[in-house]
PLY file of the C-alpha trace (Angstrom):
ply
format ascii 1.0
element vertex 82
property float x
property float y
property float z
element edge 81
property int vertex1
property int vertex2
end_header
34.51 22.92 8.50
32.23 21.31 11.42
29.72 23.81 10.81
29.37 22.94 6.91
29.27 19.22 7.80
26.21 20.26 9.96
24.60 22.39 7.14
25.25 19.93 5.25
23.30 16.86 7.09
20.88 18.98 7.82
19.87 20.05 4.33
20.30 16.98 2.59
18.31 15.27 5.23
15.42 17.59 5.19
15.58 17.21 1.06
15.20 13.76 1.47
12.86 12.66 4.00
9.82 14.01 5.92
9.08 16.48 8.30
9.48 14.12 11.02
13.41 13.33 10.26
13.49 17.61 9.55
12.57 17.44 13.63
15.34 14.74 14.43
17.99 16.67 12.18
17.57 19.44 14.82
18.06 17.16 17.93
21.19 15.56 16.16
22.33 19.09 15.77
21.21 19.67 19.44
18.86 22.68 18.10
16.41 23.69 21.03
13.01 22.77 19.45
9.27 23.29 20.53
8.06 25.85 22.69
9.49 26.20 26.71
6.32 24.70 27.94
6.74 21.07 25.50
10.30 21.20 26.29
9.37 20.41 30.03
6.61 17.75 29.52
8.35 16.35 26.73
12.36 15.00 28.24
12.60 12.76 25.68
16.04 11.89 24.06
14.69 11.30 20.41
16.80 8.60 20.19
14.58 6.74 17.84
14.48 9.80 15.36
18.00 10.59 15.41
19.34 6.77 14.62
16.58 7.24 11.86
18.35 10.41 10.80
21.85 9.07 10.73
20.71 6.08 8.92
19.47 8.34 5.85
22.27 10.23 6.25
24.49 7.05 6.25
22.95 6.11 3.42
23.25 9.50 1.16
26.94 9.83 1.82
27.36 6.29 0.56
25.41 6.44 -2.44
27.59 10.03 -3.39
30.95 8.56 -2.49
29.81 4.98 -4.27
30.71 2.77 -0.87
28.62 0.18 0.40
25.44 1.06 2.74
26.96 -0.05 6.35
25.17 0.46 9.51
27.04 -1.38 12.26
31.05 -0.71 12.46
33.28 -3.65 13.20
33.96 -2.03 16.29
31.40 -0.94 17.67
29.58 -2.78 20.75
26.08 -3.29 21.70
25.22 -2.55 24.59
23.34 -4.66 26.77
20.28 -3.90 28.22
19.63 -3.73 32.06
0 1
1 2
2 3
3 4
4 5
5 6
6 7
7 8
8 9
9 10
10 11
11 12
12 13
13 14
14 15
15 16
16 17
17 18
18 19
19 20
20 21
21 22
22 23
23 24
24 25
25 26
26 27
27 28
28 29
29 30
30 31
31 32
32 33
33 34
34 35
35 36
36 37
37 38
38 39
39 40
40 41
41 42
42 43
43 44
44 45
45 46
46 47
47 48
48 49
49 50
50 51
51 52
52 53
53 54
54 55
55 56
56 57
57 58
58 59
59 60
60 61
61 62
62 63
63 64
64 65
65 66
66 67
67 68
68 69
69 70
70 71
71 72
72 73
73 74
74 75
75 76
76 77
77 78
78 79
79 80
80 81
């Protein structure tokens, strides 16, 4: 079932949006991506395209299921910076 939850995200995120999200879906998913060489000079986390990610994906599942579009949970914490 984890693995169709994946599949899922993952195509209905690369549907949606451009190829730039298509490259965060694979860092959500924690796909290797790029070449060897790019994978050393580039250590970023992707953070930035990933929350972009989950926030269209946040969004589709509410739309099908008919809930309200929520970003932040009630209980989750910001952290704060150093």
């Amino acid at each position: 079932m984890f693995h169709d939850l994946r599949r899922t995200l993952s195509t209905h995120v690369n549907e949606m949006h451009s190829a730039e999200l298509s490259i965060a879906v694979e860092h959500v998913l924690d796909h290797v991506v790029g070449t060897a060489v790019s994978r050393i000079y580039n250590v970023s986390d992707h953070h930035i395209g990933k929350r972009d990610a989950l926030i269209a994906w946040n969004a589709a599942v509410c739309a099908i299921v008919g809930a309200e579009h929520h970003i932040e949970a009630s209980n989750v914490q910001k952290l704060r910076a150093a």
